[in-house]
C-alpha positions in Angstrom: -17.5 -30.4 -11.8 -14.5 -28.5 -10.5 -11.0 -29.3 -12.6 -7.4 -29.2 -11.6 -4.6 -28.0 -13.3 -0.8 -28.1 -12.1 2.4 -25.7 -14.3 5.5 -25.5 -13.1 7.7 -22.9 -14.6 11.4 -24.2 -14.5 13.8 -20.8 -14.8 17.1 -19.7 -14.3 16.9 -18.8 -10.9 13.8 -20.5 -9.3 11.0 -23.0 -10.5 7.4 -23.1 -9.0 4.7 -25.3 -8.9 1.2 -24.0 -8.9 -2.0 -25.9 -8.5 -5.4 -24.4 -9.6 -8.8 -25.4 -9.3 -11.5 -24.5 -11.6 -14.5 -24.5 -13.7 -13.6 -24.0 -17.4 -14.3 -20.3 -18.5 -16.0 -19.8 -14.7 -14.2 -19.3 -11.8 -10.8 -20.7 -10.5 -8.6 -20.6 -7.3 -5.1 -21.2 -6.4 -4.8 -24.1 -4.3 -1.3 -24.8 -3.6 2.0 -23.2 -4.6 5.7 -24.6 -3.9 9.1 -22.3 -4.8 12.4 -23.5 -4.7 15.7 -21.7 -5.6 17.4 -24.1 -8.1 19.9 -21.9 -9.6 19.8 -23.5 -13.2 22.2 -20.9 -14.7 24.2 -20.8 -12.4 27.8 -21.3 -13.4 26.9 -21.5 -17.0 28.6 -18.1 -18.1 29.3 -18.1 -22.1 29.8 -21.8 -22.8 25.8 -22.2 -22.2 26.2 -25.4 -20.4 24.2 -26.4 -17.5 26.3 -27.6 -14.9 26.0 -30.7 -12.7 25.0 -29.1 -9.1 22.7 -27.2 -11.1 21.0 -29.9 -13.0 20.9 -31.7 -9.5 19.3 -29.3 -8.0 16.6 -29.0 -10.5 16.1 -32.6 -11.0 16.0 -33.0 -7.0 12.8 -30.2 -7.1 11.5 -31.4 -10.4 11.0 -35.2 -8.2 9.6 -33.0 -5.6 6.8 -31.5 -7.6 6.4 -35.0 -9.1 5.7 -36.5 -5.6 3.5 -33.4 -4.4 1.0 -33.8 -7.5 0.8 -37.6 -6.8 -0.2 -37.1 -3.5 -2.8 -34.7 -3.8 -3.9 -36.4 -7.0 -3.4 -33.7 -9.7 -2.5 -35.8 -13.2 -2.5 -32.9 -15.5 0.6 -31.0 -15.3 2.4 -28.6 -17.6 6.1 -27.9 -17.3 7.8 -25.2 -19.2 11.2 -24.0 -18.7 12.8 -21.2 -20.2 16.4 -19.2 -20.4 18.2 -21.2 -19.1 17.8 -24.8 -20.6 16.9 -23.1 -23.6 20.2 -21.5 -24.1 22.0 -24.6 -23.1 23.9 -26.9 -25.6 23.6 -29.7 -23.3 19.5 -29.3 -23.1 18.4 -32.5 -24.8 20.5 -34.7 -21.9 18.8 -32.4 -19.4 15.2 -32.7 -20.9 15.9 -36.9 -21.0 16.9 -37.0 -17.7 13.9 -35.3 -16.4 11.8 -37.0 -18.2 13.8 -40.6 -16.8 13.2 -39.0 -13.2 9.3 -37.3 -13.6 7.7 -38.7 -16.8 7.1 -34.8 -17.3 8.4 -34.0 -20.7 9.7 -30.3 -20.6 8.5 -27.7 -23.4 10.9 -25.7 -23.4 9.7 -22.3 -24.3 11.1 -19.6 -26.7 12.0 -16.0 -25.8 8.6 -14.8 -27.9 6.5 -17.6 -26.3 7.8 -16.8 -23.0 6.8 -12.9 -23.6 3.5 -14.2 -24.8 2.6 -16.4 -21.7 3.7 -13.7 -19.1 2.3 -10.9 -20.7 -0.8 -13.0 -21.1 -0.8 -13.6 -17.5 -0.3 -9.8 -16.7 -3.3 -8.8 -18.8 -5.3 -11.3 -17.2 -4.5 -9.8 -13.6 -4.1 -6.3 -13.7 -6.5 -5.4 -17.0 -3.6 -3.9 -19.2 -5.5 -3.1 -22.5 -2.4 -0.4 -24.0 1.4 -0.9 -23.4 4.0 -3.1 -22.2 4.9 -6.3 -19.8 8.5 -6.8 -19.1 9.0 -9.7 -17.3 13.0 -10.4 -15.6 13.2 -13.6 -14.6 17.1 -15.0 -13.8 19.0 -15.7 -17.4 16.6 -13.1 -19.7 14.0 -10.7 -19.7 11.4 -10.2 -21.9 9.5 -7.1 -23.1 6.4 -7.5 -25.0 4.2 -4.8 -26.4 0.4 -4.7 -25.7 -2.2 -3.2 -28.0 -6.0 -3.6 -27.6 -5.3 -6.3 -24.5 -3.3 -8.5 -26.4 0.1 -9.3 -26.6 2.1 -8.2 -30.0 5.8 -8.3 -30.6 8.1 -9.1 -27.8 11.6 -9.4 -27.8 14.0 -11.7 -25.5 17.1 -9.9 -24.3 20.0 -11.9 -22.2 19.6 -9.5 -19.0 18.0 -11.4 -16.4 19.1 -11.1 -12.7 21.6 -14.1 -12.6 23.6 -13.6 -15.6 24.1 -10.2 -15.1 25.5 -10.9 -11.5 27.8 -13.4 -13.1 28.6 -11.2 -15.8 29.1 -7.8 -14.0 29.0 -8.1 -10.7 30.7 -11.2 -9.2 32.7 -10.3 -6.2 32.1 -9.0 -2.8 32.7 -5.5 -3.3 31.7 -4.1 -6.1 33.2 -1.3 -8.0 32.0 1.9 -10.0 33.5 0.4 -13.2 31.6 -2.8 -12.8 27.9 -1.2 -12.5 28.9 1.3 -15.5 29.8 -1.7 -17.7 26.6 -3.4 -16.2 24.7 0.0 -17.1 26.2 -0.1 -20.8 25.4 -3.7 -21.1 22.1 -2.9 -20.3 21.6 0.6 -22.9 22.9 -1.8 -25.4 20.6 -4.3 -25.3 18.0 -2.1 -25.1 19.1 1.0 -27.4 17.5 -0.8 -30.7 13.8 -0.9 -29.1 12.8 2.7 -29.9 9.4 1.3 -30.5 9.5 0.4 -26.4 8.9 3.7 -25.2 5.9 5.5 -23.5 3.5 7.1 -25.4 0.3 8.6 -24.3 -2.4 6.3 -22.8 0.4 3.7 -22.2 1.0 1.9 -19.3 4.0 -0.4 -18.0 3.9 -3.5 -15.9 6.8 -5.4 -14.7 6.2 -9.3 -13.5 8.9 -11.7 -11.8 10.5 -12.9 -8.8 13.2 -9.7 -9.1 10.8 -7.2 -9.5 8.1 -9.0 -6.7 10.7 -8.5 -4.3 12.2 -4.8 -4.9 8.6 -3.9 -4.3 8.7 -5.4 -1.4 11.6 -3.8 -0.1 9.8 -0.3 -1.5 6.8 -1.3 0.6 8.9 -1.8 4.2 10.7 1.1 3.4 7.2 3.6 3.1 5.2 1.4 5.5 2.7 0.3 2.8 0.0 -1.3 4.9 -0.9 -4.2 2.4 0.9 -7.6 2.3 0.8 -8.0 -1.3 2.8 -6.5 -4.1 0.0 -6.8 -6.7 -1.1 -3.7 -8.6 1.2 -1.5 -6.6 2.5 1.0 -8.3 6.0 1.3 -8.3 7.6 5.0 -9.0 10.9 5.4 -11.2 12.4 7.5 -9.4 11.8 4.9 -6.1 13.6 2.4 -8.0 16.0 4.7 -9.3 17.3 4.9 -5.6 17.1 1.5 -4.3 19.0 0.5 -7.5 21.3 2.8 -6.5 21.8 2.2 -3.1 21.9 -1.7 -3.4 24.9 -2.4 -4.9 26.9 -0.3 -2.6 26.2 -2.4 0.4 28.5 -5.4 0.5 26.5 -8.7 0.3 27.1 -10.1 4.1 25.1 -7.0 5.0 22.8 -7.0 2.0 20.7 -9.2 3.6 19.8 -6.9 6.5 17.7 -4.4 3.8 13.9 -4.6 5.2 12.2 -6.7 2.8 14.9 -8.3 1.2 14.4 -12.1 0.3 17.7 -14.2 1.8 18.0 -16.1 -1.5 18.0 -13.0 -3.8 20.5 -11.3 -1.8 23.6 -11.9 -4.2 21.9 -11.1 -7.6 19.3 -8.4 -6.7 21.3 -5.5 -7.1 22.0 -6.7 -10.8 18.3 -6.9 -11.3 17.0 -3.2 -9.5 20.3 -1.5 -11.8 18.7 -3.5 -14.8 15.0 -2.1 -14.0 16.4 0.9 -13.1 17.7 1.2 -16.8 14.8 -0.3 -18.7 12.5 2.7 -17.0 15.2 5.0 -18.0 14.9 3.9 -21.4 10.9 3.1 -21.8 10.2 6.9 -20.0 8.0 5.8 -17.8 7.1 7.6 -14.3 6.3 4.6 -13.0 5.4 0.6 -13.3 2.6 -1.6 -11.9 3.8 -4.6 -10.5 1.5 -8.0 -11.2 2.3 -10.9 -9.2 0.9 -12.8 -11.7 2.9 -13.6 -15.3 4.2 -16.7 -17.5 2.3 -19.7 -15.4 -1.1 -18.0 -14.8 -0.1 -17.0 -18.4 0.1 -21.0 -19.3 -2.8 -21.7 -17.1 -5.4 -19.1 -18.9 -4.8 -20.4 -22.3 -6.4 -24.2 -20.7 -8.9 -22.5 -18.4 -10.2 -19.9 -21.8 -9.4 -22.6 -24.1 -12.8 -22.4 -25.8 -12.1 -18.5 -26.7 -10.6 -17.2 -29.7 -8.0 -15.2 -27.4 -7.4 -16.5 -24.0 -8.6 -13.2 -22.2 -11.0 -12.6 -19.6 -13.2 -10.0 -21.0 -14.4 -7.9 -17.6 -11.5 -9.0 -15.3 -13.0 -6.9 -12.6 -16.6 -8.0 -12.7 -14.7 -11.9 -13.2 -12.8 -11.8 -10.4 -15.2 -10.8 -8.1 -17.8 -13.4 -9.3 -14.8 -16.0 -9.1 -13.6 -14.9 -5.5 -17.4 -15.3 -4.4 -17.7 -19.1 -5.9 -14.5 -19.8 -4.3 -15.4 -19.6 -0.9 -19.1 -20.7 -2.0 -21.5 -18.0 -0.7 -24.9 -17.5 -1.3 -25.1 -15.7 -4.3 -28.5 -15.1 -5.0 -28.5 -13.2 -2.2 -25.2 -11.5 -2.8 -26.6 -11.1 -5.8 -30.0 -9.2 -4.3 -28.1 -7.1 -2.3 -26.2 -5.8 -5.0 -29.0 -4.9 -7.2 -30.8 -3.3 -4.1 -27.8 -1.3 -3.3 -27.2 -0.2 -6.6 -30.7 0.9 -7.1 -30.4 2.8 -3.8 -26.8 4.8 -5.4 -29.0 5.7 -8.5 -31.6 7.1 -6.8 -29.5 8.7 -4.3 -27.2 10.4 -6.7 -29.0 14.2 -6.9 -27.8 14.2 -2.9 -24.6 12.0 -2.5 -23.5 12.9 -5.9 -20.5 10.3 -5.6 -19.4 9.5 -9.3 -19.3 6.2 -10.8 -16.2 4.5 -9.6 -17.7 4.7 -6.6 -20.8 2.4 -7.4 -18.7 0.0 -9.0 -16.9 -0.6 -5.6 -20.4 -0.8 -3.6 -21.3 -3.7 -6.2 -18.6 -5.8 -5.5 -18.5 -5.3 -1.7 -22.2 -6.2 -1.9 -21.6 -9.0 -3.9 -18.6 -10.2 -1.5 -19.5 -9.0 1.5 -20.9 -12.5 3.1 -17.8 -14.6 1.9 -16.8 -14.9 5.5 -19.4 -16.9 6.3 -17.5 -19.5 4.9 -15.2 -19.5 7.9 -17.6 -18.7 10.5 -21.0 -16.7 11.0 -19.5 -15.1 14.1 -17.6 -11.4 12.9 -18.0 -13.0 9.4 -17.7 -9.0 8.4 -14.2 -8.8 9.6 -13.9 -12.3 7.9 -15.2 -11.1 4.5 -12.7 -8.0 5.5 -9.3 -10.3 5.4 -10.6 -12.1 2.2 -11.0 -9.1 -0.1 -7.7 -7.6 1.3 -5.8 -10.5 0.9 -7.2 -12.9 -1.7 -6.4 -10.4 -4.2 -9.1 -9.1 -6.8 -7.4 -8.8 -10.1 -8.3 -5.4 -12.2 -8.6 -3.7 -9.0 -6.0 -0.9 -7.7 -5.0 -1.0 -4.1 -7.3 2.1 -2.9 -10.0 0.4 -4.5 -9.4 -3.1 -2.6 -9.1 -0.9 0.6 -12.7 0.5 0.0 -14.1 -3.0 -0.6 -12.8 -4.8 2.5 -13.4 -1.9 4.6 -17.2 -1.6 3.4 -17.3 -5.5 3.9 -15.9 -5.1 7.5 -18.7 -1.9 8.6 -21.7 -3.7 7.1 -22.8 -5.1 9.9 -21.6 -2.2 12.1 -23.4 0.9 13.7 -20.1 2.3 14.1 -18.7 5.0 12.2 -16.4 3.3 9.5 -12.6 3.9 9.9 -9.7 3.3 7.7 -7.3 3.1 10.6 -4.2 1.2 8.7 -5.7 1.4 5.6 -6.0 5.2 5.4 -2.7 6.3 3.8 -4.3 4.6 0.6 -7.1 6.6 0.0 -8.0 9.5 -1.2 -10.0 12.4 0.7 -12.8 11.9 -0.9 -13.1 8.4 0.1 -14.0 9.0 3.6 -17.2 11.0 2.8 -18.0 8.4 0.2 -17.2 4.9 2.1 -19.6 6.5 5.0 -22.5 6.9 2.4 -21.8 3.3 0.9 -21.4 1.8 4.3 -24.7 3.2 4.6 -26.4 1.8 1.6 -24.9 -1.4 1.7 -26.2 -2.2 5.3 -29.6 -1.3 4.8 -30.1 -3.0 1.5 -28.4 -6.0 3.5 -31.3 -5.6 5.8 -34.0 -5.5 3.8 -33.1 -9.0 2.9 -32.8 -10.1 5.6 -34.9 -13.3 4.8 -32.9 -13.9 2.2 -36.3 -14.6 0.3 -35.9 -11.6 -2.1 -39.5 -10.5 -0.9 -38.8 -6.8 -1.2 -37.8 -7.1 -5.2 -36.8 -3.6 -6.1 -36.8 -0.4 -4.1 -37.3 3.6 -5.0 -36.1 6.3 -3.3 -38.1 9.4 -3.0 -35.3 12.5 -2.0 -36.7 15.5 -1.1 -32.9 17.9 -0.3 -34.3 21.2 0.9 -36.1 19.7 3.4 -33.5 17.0 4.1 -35.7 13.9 4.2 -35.6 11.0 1.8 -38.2 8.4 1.5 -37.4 4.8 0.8 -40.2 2.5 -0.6 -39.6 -1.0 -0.6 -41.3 -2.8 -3.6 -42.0 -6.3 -2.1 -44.3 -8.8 -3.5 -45.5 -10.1 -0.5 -45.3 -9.4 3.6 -42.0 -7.6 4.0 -42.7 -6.8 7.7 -39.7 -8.7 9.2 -37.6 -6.7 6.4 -38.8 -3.2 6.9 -38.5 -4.1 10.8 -35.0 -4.9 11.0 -33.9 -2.4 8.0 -35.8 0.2 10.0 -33.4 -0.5 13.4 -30.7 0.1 11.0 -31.2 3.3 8.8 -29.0 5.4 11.5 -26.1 4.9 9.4 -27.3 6.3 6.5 -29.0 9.1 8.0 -25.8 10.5 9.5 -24.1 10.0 6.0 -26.1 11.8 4.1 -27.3 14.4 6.8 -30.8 13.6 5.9 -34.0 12.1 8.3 -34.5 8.4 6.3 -38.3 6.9 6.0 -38.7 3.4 5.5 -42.7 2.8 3.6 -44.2 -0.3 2.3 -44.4 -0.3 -1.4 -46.0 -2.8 -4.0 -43.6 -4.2 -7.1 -44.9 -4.5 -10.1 -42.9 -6.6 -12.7 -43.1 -4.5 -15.7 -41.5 -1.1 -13.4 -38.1 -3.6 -12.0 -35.6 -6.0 -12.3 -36.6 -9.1 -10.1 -33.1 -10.9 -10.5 -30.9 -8.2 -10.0 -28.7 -9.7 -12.8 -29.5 -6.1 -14.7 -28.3 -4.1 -11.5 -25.2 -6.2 -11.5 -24.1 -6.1 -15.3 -25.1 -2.3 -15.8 -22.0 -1.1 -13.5 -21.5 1.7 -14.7 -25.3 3.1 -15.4 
């Protein structure tokens, strides 16, 4: 029986609500998500006390949240707040008062526990097994090294976004002097973390509201054709410039940059000259950005609560299995199809020689690649399409999303597949491969096309000089209806591989397959 689970992350700058559904250790899906600029540290500058519009505005979308999880029934709720309140010498008063307006008694985080939970959440989204998470949020940011997909030491420095803006770069105009002292500020804090830089088989991943939205401004400025900012990766010497060019332009014309938030306009120059810095220091050519940090974090520990470390050990294989119960498809027969295709790349391989990233990708289109039908049978391809490219599949790079909504879109069309706005993220490779997959992938969907399973398993007989390939379906009973309708359908393949494609009747025999395709699907990399 699906759970749900609400956090809300009270920060300096902003505090969101999140609301997740789930099956403990199974699947789970964002249901509902609220953001509101509260401004907590605003104002507080070195006497760390929260001020009264502050605390209003808080309190004001603390009652909000309060009223939202009432109404759509959600009774387990985890607040957390961080920098801000934490810093604060008038906290306790604030925590009471909440509590007086919400019932919700804050747990106020500390600078480790707040590394732990977003780095926690990174790992859990992008698959980080070696390196770091820094994660800026408004009053601090937090960097946190990773080793063996855990989180390790982390330290809590005062740089986040808000403060800095308050401390450096206050006015309307803003100087030389004042970014140089920001700069300094910035080596400082960072100058006794010599263990914080990048080593060989490291990688870097930056979380938070500053960072989400510099990438977004990266993205308008190249065109990137996604809509998300999740696993993109995000150059130095990119950032390097737009930290550079940010705090030149006054802020009533600051808020004309493409992809600029309106609310971040007045402390997002702080924020890009602090990135810009921490790269500098780590040595990193570039970072990849998670959308996903300190409340999935909090979330993960519940949802893997039965685990000795709350990680999800094959985040890519989990999230398409999750995305796929989500939208409740018929997995079995996702299922099928996957094992068929996969059996088809093996056998194949002597004449598409495509290498093993690439059969990974046909797995998960073939197990996604009906998920539309959950809005409509009717173009459910193109449907399946928009899921996968912007549901988000955790562990998976961009390119590699591109390749799996685009072989979800063509299998169910004769047509030759194109990339059109999706081609500047591939490689060129991919087009040869995603016509051989398209390929495979639409005639295993055809040969079960019952959805019975009759035709179990499946061999495939190449024979390259003579450019001819025979296919023998291994069914267990009559498979005519299959071998009809796959047979109207092996065009595709046939131009892919440049090769005439038979269809024959074969007989399965238990001891020679896999029945369930479970073995096909765990085996991803055979």
């Amino acid at each position: 029986m699906p759970q749900r689970a609400a956090i809300i992350d009270l920060g300096s700058n902003t505090t969101r609500l999140v609301i997740y559904e789930y099956e403990p250790g199974k699947w789970f899906n964002l249901t509902d998500e609220v953001r509101e600029v509260v401004r907590l540290r605003e104002g507080m500058g070195n006497t760390n006390v929260l001020r009264k519009a502050a605390i209003d505005r808080s309190l004001n979308a603390l009652r909000m949240f309060r009223t939202l999880c009432s109404a759509v029934g959600v009774d387990d709720v985890t607040v957390v707040t961080t920098s801000a309140v934490r810093d604060a010498e008038n906290r306790e008063s604030f925590l009471d008062r909440a509590e007086a307006d919400t019932g919700w008694r804050l747990r106020i985080l500390s600078g480790e526990e707040e590394g732990y939970y977003g780095a926690l959440g990174a790992i859990n989204s992008t698959g980080l097994r070696e390196g770091f998470v820094v994660d800026m949020g408004g009053g601090s940011a937090q960097v946190t090294e990773v080793r063996d997909g855990f989180p390790g030491r982390c330290v809590s420095l005062p740089l986040g976004a808000l403060r800095l803006t308050e401390l450096f770069l206050g006015t309307e105009e803003v100087s030389d002097e004042q970014v140089a002292a920001l700069r300094d500020f910035v080596r400082e804090q960072l100058s006794s973390l010599d263990w914080f830089r990048a080593e060989p088989g490291d990688d870097l991943v930056i979380i938070g509201g500053t960072i989400r939205n510099l990438t977004q401004i990266d993205q308008a400025k190249h065109e990137y054709p996604l809509d998300s900012v999740h696993a993109y990766r995000f150059s130095a010497r990119n950032l390097h410039v737009i930290g550079d060019d940010l705090w030149r332009i006054p802020y009533k014309k600051r808020h004309a940059v493409p992809g600029l938030r309106a609310d971040r306009a007045d402390i997002i120059h702080a924020g890009a000259l602090a990135h810009s810095a921490i790269l500098d220091h780590s040595g990193f050519d570039f970072a990849t950005i998670s959308r996903y940090g300190l409340r999935e974090g909090v979330f993960c520990e519940r949802f893997l609560a039965d685990r000795p470390r709350p990680i999800i050990d094959d985040l890519r294989r989990f999230s398409v299995i999750s995305l796929g119960r989500t939208f409740a498809g018929d997995e079995a027969h996702s299922r099928h199809v996957a094992h068929l295709s996969l059996r088809m790349f093996d056998d194949l391989h002597p004449v598409h020689a495509l290498d093993a990233n690439y059969r990974e990708l046909l797995w998960a289109a073939g197990m996604l690649h009906d998920i539309g039908t959950a809005i409509g049978y009717d173009y459910h391809h193109h449907h399946s399409s928009y899921i996968v490219l912007n549901h988000t599949l955790p562990g998976y790079t961009p390119r590699e999303l591109a390749l799996i909504s685009l072989l979800c879109r063509y299998h169910r069309n004769k047509g030759k597949p194109k990339p059109r706005r999706l081609a500047s993220l591939l490689f060129p490779p991919d087009k040869r491969a995603l016509r051989i997959l398209t390929g495979i992938l639409r005639l295993c969907e055809y040969l079960e096309r019952g959805r019975r399973r009759v035709i179990r398993d499946l061999r495939c007989h190449p024979d390259k000089e003579n450019k001819w390939v025979q296919i023998e379906a291994l069914a267990d009973s009559d498979a005519k209806m299959e071998l009809w309708d796959a047979g109207r359908n092996v065009d595709v393949l046939e131009r892919a591989l440049k090769m005439q494609v038979e269809l024959v009747a074969g007989v399965w025999r238990p001891e020679n397959s896999d029945p369930s395709g479970e073995g096909a699907s765990e085996s991803l990399h055979a």
